[in-house]
NUTIKE-898507 format. One record per residue (C-alpha): residue number from 1; residue in one letter; x, z, y. Coordinates in steps of 0.05 Angstrom, whole numbers, plus 5000, padded with zeros to 4 digits. Each point is the difference from the previous one (the first is absolute). Layout:
<marses>
n: NUM&res: a&east: X&up: Z&north: Y
...
</marses>
This chain:
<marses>
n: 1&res: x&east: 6417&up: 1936&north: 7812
n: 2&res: x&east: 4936&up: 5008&north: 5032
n: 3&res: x&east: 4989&up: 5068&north: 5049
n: 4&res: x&east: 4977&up: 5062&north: 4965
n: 5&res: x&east: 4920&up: 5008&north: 4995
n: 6&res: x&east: 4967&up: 5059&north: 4982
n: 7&res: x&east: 4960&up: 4992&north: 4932
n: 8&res: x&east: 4935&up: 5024&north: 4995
n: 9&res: x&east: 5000&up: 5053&north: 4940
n: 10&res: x&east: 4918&up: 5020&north: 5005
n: 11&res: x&east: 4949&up: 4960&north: 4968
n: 12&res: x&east: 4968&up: 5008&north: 5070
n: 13&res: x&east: 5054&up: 4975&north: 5041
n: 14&res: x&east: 5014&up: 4949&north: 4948
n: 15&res: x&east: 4918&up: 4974&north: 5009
n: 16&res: x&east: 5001&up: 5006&north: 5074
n: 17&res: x&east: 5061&up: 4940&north: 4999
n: 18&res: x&east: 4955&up: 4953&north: 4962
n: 19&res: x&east: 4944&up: 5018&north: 5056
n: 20&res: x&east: 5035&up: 4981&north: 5061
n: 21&res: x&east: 5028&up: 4947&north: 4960
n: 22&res: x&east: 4927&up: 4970&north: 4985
n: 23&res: x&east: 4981&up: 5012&north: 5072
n: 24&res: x&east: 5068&up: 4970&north: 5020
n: 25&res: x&east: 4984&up: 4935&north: 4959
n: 26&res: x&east: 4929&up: 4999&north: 5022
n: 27&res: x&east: 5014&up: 5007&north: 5078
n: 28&res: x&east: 5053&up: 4930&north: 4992
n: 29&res: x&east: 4945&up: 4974&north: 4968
n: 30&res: x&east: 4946&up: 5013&north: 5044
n: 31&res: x&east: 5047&up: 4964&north: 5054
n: 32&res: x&east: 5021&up: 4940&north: 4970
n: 33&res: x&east: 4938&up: 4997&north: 4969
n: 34&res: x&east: 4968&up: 4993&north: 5079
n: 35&res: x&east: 5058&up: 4947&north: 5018
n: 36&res: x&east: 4986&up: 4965&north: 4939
n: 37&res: x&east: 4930&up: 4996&north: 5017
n: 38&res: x&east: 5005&up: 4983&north: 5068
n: 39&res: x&east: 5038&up: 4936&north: 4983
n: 40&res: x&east: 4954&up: 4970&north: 4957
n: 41&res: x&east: 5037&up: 5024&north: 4940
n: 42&res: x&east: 4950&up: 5038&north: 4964
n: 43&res: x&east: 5009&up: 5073&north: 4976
n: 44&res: x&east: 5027&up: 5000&north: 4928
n: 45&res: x&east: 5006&up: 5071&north: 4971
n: 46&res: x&east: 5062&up: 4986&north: 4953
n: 47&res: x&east: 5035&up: 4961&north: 5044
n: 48&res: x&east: 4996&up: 5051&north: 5045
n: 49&res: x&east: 5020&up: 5051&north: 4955
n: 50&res: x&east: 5058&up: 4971&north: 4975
n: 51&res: x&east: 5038&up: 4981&north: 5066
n: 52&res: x&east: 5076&up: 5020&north: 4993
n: 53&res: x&east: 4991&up: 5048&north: 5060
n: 54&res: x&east: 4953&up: 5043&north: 4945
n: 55&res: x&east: 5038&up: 4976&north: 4938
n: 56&res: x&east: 5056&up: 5035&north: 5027
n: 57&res: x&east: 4962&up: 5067&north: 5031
n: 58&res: x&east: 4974&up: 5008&north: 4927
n: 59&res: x&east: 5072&up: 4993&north: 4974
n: 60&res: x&east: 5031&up: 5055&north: 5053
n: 61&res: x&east: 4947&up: 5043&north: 4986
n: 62&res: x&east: 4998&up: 4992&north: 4918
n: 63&res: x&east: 5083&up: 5016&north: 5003
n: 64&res: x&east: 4987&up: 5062&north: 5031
n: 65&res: x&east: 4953&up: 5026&north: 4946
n: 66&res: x&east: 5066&up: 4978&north: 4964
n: 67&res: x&east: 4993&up: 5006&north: 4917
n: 68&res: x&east: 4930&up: 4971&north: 4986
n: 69&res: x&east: 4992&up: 4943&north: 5039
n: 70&res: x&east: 5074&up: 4977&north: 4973
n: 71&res: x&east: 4987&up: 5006&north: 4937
n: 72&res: x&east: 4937&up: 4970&north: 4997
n: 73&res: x&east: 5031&up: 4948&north: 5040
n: 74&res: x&east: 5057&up: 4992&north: 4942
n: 75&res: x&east: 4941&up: 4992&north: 4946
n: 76&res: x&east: 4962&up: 4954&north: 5039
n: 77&res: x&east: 5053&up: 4955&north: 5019
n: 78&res: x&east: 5043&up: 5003&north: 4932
n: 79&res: x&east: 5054&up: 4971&north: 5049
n: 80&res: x&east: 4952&up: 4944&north: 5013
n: 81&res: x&east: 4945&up: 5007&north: 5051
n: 82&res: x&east: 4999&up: 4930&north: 4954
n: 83&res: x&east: 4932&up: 5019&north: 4972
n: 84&res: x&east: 4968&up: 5019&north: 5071
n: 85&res: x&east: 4984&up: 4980&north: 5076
n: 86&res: x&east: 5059&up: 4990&north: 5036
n: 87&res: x&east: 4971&up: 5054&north: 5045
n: 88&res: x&east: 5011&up: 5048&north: 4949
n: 89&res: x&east: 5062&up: 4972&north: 4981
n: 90&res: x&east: 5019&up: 5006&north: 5067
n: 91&res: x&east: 4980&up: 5079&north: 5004
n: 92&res: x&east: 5036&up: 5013&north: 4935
n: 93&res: x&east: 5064&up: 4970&north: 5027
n: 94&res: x&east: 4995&up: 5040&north: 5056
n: 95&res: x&east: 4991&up: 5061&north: 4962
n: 96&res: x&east: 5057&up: 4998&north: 4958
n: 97&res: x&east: 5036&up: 5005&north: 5064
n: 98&res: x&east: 5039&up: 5074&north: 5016
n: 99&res: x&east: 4958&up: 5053&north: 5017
n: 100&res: x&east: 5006&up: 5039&north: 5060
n: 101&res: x&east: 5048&up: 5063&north: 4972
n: 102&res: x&east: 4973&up: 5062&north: 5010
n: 103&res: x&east: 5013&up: 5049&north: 5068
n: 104&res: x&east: 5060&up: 5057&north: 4981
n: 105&res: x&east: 4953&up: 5045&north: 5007
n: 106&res: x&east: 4956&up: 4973&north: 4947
n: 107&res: x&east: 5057&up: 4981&north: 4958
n: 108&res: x&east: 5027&up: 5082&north: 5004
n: 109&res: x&east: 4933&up: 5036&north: 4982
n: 110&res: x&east: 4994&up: 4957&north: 4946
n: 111&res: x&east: 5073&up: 5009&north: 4973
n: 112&res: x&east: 4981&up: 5074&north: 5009
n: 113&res: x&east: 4934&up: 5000&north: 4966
n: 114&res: x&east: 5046&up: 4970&north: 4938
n: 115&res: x&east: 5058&up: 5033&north: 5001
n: 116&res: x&east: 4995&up: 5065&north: 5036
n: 117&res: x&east: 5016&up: 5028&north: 5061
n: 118&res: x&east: 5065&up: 4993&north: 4982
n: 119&res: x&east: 5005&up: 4929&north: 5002
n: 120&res: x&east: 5057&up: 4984&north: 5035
n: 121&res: x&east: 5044&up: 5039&north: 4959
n: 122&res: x&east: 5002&up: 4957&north: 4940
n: 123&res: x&east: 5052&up: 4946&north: 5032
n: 124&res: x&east: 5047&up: 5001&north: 5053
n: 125&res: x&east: 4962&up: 4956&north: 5037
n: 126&res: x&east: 4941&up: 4958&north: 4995
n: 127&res: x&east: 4986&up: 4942&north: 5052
n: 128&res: x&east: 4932&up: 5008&north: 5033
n: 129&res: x&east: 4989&up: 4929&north: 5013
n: 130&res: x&east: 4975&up: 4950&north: 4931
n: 131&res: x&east: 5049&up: 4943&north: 4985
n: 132&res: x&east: 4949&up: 4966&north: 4958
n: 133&res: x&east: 4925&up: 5004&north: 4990
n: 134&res: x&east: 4959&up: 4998&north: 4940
n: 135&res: x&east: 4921&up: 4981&north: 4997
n: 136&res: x&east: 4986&up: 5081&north: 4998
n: 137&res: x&east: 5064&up: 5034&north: 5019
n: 138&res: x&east: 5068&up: 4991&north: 5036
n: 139&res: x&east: 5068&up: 5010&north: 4989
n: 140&res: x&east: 5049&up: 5044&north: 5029
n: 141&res: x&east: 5078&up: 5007&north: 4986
n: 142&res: x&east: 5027&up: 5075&north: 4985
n: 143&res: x&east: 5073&up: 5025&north: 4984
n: 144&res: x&east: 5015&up: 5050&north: 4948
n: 145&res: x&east: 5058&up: 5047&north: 5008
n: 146&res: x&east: 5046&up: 4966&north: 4962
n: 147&res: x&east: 4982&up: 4936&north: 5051
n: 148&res: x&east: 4957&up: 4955&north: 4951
n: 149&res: x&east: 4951&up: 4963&north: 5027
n: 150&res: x&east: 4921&up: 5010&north: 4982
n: 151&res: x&east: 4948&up: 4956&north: 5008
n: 152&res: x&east: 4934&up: 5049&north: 5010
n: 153&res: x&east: 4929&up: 4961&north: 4993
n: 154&res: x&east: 4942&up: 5038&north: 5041
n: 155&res: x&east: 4933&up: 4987&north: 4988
n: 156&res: x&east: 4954&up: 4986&north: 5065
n: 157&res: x&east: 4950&up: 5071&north: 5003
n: 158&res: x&east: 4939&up: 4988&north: 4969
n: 159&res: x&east: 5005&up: 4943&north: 4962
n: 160&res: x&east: 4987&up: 5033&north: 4931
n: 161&res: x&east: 4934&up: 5037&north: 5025
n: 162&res: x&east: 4970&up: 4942&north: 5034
n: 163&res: x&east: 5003&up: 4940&north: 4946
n: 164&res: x&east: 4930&up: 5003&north: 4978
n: 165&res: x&east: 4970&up: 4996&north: 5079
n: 166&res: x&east: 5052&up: 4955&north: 5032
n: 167&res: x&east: 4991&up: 4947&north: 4940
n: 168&res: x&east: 4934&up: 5000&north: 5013
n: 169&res: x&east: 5001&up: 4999&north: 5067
n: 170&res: x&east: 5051&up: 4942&north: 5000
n: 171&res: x&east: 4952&up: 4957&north: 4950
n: 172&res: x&east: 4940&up: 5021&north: 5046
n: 173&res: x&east: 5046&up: 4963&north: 5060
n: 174&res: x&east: 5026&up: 4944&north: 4964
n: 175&res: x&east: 4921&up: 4988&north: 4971
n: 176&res: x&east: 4969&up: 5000&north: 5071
n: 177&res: x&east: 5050&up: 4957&north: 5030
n: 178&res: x&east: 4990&up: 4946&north: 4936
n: 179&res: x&east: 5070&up: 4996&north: 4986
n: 180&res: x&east: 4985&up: 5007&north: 4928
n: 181&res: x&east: 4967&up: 4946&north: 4952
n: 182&res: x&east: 4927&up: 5025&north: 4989
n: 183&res: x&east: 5003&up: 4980&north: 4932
n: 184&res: x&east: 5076&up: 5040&north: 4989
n: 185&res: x&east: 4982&up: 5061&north: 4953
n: 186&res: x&east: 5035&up: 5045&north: 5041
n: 187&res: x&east: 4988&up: 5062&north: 4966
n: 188&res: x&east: 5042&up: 5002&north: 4946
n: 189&res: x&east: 5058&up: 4985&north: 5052
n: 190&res: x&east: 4976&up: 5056&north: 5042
n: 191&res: x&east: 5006&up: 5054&north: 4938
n: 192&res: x&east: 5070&up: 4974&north: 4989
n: 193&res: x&east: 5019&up: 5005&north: 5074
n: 194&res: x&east: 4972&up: 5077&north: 4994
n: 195&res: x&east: 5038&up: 5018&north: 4934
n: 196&res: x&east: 5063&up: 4961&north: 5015
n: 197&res: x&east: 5008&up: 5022&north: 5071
n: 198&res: x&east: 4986&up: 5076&north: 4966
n: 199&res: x&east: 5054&up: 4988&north: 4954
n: 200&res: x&east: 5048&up: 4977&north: 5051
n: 201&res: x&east: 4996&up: 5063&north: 5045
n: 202&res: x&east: 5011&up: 5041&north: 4947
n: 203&res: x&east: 5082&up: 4995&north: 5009
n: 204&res: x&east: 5016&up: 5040&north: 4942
n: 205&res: x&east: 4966&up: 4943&north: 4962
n: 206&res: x&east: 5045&up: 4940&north: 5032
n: 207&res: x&east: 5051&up: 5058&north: 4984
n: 208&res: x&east: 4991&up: 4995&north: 4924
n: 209&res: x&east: 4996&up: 4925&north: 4998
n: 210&res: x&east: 5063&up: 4994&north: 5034
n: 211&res: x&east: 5038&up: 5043&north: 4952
n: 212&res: x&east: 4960&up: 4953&north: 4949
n: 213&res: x&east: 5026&up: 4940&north: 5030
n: 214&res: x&east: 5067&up: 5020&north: 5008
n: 215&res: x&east: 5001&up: 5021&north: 4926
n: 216&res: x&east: 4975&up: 4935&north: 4976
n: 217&res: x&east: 5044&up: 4963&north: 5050
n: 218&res: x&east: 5061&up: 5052&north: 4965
n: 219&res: x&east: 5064&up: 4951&north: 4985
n: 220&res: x&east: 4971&up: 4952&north: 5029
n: 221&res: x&east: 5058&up: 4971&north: 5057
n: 222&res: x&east: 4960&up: 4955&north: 5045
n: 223&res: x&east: 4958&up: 5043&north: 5024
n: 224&res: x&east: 5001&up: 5075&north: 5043
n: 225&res: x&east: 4947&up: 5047&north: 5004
n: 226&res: x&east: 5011&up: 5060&north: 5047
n: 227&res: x&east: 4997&up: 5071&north: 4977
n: 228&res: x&east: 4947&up: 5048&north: 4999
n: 229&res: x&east: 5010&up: 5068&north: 5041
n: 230&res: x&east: 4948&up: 5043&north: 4960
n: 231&res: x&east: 5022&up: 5061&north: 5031
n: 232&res: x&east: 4977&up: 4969&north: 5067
n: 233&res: x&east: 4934&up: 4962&north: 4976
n: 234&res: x&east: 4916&up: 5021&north: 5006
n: 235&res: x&east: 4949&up: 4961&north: 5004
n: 236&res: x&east: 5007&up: 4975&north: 5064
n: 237&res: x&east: 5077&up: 4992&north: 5000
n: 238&res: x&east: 5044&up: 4971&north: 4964
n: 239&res: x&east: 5070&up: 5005&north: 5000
n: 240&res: x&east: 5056&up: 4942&north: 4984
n: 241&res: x&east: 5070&up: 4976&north: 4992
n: 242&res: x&east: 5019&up: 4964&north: 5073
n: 243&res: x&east: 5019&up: 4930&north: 4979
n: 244&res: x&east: 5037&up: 4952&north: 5043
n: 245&res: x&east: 4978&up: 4933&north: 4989
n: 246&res: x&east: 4976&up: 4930&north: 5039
n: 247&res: x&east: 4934&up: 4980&north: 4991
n: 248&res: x&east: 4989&up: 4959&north: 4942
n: 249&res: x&east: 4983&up: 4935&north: 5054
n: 250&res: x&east: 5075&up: 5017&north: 5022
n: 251&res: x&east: 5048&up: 4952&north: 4945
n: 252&res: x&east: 4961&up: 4943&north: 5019
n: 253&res: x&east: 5062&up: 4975&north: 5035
n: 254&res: x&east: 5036&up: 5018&north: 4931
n: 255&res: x&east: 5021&up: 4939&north: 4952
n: 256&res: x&east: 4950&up: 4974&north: 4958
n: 257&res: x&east: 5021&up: 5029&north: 4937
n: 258&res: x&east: 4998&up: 5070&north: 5026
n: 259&res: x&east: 4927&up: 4990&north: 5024
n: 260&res: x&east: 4973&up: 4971&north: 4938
n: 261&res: x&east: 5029&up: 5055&north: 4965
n: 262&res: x&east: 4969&up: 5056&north: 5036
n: 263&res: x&east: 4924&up: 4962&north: 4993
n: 264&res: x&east: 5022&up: 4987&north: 4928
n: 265&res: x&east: 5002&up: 5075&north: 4988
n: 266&res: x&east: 4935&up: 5020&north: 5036
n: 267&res: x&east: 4966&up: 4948&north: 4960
n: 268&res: x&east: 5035&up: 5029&north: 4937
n: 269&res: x&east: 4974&up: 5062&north: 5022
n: 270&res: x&east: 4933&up: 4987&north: 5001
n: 271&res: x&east: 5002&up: 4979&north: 4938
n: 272&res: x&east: 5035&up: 5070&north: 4973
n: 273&res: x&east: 4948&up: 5035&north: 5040
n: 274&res: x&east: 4940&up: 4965&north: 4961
n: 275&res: x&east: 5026&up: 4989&north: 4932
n: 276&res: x&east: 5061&up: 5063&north: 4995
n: 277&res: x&east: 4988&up: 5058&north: 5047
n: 278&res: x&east: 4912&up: 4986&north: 5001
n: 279&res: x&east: 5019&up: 5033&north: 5068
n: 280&res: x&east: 4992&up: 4951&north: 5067
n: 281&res: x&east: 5026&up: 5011&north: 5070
n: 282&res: x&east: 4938&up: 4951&north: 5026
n: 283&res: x&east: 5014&up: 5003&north: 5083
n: 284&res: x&east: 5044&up: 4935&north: 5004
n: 285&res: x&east: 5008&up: 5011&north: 5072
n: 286&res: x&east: 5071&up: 4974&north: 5025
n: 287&res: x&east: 5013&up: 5071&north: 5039
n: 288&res: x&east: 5007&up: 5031&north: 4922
n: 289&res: x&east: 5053&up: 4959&north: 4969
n: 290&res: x&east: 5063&up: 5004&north: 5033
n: 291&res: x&east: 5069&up: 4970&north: 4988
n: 292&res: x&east: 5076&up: 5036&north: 4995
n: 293&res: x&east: 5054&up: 4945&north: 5013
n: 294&res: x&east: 5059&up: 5054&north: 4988
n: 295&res: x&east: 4973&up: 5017&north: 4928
n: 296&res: x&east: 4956&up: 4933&north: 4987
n: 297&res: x&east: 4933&up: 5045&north: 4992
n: 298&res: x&east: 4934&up: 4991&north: 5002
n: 299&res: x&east: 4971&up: 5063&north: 5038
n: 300&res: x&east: 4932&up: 5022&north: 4975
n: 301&res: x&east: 4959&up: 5047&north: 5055
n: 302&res: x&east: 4928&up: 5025&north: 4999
n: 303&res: x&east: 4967&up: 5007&north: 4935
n: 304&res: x&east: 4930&up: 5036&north: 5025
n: 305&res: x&east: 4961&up: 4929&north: 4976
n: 306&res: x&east: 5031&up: 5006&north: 4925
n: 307&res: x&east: 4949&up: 5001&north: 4941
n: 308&res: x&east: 5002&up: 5006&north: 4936
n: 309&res: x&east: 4988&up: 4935&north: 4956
n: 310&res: x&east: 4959&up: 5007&north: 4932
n: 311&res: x&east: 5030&up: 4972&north: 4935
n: 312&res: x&east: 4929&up: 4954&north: 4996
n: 313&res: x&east: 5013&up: 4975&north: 5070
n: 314&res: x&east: 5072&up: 4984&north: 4993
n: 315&res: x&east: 4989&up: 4966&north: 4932
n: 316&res: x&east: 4944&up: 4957&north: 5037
n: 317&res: x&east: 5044&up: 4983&north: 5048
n: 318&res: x&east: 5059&up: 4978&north: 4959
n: 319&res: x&east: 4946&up: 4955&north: 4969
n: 320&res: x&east: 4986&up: 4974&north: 5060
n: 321&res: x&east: 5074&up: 4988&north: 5015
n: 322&res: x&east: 5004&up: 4965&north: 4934
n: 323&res: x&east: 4946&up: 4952&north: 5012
n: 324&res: x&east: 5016&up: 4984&north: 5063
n: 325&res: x&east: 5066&up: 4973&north: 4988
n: 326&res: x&east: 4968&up: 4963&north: 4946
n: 327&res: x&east: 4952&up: 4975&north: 5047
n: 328&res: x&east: 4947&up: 5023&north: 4962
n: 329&res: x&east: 4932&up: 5001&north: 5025
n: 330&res: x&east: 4962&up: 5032&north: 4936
n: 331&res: x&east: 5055&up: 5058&north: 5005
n: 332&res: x&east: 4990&up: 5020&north: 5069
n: 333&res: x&east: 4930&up: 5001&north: 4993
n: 334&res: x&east: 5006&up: 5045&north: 4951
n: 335&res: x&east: 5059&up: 5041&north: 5028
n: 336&res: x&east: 4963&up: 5009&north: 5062
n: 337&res: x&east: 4940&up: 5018&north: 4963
n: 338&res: x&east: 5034&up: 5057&north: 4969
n: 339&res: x&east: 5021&up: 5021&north: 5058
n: 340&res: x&east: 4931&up: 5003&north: 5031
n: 341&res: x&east: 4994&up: 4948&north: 5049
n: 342&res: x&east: 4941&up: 4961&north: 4976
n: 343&res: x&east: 4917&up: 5027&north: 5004
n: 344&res: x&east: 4957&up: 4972&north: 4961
n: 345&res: x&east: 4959&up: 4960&north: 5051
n: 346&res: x&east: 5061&up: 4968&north: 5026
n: 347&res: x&east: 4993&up: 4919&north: 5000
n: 348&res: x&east: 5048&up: 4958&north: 4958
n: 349&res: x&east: 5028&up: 4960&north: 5066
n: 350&res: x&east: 5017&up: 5058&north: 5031
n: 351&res: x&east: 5033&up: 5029&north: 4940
n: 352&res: x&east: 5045&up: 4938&north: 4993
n: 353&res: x&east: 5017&up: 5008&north: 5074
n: 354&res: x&east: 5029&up: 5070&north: 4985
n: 355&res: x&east: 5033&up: 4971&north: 4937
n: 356&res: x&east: 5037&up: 4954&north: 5045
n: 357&res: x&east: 5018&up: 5052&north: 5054
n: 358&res: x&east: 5027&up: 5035&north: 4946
n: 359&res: x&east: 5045&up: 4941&north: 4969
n: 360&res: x&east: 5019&up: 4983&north: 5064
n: 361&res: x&east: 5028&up: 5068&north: 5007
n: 362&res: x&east: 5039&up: 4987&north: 4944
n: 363&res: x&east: 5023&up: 4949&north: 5020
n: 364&res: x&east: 5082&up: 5020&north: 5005
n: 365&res: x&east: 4986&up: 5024&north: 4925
n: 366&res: x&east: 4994&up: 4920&north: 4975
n: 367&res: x&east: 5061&up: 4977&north: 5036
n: 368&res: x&east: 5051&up: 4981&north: 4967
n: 369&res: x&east: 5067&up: 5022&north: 5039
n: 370&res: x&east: 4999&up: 5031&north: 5065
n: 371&res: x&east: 4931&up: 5005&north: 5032
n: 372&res: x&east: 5010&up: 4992&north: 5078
n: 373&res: x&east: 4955&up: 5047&north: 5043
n: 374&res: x&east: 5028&up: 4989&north: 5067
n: 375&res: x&east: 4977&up: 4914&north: 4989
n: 376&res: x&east: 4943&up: 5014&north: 4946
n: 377&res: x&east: 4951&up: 5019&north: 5061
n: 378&res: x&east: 4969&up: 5039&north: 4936
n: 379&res: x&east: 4965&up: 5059&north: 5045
n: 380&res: x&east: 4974&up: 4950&north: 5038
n: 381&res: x&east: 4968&up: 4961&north: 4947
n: 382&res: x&east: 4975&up: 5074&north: 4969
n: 383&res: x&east: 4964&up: 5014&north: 5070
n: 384&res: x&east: 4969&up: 4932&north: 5003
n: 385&res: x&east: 4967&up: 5011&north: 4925
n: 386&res: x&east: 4983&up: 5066&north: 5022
n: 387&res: x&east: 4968&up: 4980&north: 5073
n: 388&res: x&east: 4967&up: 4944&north: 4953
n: 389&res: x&east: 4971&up: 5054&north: 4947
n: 390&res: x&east: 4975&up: 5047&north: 5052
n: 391&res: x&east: 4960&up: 4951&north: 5024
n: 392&res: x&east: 4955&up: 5006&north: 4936
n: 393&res: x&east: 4962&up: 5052&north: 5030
n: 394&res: x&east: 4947&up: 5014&north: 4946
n: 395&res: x&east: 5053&up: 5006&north: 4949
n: 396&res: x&east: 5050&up: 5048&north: 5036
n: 397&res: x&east: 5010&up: 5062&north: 4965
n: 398&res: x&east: 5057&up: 5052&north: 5006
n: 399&res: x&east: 5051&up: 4998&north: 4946
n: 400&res: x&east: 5012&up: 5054&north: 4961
n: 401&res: x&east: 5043&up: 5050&north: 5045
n: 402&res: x&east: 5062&up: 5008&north: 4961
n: 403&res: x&east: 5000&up: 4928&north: 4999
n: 404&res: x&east: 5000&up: 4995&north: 5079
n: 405&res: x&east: 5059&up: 5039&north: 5003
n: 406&res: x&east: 5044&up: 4963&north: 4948
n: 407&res: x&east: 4982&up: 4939&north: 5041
n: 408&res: x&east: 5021&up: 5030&north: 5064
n: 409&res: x&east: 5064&up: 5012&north: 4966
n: 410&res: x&east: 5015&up: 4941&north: 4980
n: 411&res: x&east: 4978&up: 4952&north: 5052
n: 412&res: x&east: 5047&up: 5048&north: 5038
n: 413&res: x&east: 5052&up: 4983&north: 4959
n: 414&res: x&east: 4993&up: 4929&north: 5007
n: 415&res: x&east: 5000&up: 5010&north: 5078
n: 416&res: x&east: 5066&up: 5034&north: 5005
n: 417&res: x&east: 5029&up: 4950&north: 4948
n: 418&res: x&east: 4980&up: 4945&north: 5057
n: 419&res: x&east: 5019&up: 5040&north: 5051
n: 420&res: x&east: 5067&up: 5007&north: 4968
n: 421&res: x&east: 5002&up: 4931&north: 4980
n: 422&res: x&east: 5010&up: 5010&north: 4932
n: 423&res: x&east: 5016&up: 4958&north: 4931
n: 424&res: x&east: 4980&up: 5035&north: 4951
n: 425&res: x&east: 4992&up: 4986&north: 4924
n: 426&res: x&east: 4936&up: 5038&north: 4987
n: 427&res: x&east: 4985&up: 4972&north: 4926
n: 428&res: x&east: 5071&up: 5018&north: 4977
n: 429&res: x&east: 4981&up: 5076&north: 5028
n: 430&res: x&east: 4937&up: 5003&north: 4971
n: 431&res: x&east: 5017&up: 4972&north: 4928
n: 432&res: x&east: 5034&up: 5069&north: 4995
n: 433&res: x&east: 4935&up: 5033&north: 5001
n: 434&res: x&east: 4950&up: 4951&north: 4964
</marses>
């Protein structure tokens, strides 16, 4: 893990980073500007801009806002930096890369400021270094009494207070460095990124939709959900079952059948998510699912990106599932129309080049048998349609938000089931919901 870093909690302090950031940037630019002149080169502003050297100064300094540049980071890469510069991609990927954990004495005044002065008398012990870190908190291991084992989420200080200006800020940055497609609508993205990243530092809120989840998931035996410690929870900490398991990336040594099996019931549960519970887990980063050998469970952590899905939306989806395994082009137009991802002004060729993004998404639900992810090279083929569509500049819009999210979730999906190498008989699952 990387060394502990003080986080800035004051919207002033916060500011002042992005200042000697800009002035950071600007000084390597003013250099290699000179050097590029100098040999005949020419002085290009962007090219400048975007050296790796400044790439990655924007990333180090971004992470240690922490929250907002993450999560603006998850909704603007949708686990695909696929629709944007590969600079961007390439600050994104660095991004969701651990945070610096905060200094103890950070780490103690806010544990105080949450739970008293008191603090260290509600377990035996509580370690003082993180074991894990989270885009806006880190985790901690405590011991009650009776020796179980806590996991205890704390939020970074001043994450909640600060959305609205670091969000900005962040889109101010990522504007004057041109990382972003000047025809990209980004504002709809950047209210999301404020009212999700909101939600998600309210604790007592990923609280509830764990108990939610857990419910839903009740009887279910593939899957484990850890406890919720209400006693020990606020807003900015949240308080868990300790569960011992490998990360999910782990059983790819494991026999085929075992592998496929665990990807066949993520899959399954996406599907229970949008068409059962209407409630979606929609951060399919690996770090979150994890993997039991002893008891053969799936392990389910960090539910602060869940949302609630409509009846309407899930209905246009399932239409959309239909008609893509029927391969049918008039049904996902109109699917995806329902679900809000056409203007009006839109052109006809680029609606038919979403209509084939999305049926080559569904892909693995037309195959008869088991569909093959590891040897499908489906993601790849998905990025290539996407690189291609981006390219229609005057027609790029941003989809409808909740949309972006199921997306994310999926495509995840579909990574870890390559990852895993996975055969999996998608069809045969989804007949049981169409």
């Amino acid at each position: 893990m990387a060394a502990p870093r003080n986080v800035p909690t004051s919207r002033l302090s916060r500011f002042a980073k992005l200042g000697s950031l800009a002035t950071g940037v600007a000084g390597n630019m003013l250099v290699d500007g000179a050097k590029s002149a100098l040999t005949g080169k020419g002085w290009d502003n962007k090219r400048l801009l975007l050296q790796p050297k400044n790439i990655e100064k924007l990333a180090v300094q971004l992470s240690h806002l922490r929250g907002a540049a993450m999560k603006l980071g998850q909704l603007l890469s949708m686990d695909a930096g696929d629709l944007l510069s590969p600079e961007l991609a390439q600050l994104l990927a660095l991004l969701r890369s651990d945070a610096n954990p905060m200094p103890h004495k950070q780490l103690v005044e806010v544990l105080k400021e949450q739970w008293g002065d008191d603090w260290l008398s509600r377990f035996s012990h509580i370690e003082l270094r993180p074991f894990a870190a989270a885009s806006i908190g880190q985790v901690h291991l405590a011991y009650q009494e009776n020796g179980e084992k806590l996991a205890v989420k704390v939020q970074y200080p001043g994450i909640a207070k600060s959305v609205e200006s670091d969000v900005d800020n962040v889109i101010t940055l990522l504007t004057l460095s041109r990382l972003l497609p000047k025809d990209l609508d980004i504002k709809p993205l950047v209210n999301e990124a404020k009212a999700q990243l909101l939600a998600e530092a309210d604790y007592l809120r990923e609280a509830d939709y764990l108990i939610r989840y857990k419910n839903a998931l009740n009887g279910n035996t593939h899957f484990k959900v850890p406890n919720v410690y209400t006693s020990h929870s606020t807003e900015q900490v949240l308080t868990m079952e300790y569960v011992n398991a490998e990360p999910i990336e782990s059983i790819t040594e494991q026999p085929q059948i075992q592998r496929s099996f665990v990807a066949e019931q993520l899959i399954n549960l996406f599907f229970k998510e949008m068409f059962e519970f209407k409630l979606i887990q929609t951060d399919p980063n690996f770090a979150n699912f994890h993997y039991q050998t002893e008891t053969q469970k799936i392990v389910l952590f960090d539910f602060g990106a869940t949302r609630e899905i409509s009846t309407e939306l899930s209905s246009a989806y399932l239409a959309l599932f239909k008609a893509g395994s029927d391969n049918s082009r008039e049904g996902v137009l109109k699917a995806a129309s329902q679900i809000g991802y056409f203007k009006d002004d839109i052109m006809d060729n680029y609606k038919n080049n979403v209509i084939d993004l999305f049926l080559m998404a569904c892909e693995p639900l037309r195959h008869d048998g088991e569909f093959d992810f590891k040897h499908s090279q489906l993601a790849l083929k998905i990025k290539d349609a996407g690189l291609a569509l981006s390219a229609q500049s005057q027609q790029w819009h941003t989809p409808p938000v909740d949309a972006l999210f199921i997306h994310r979730k999926l495509a995840g999906l579909y990574l870890i089931a390559a990852r895993l190498g996975a055969k999996i008989d998608v069809r045969a699952l989804f007949s049981h919901f169409a």
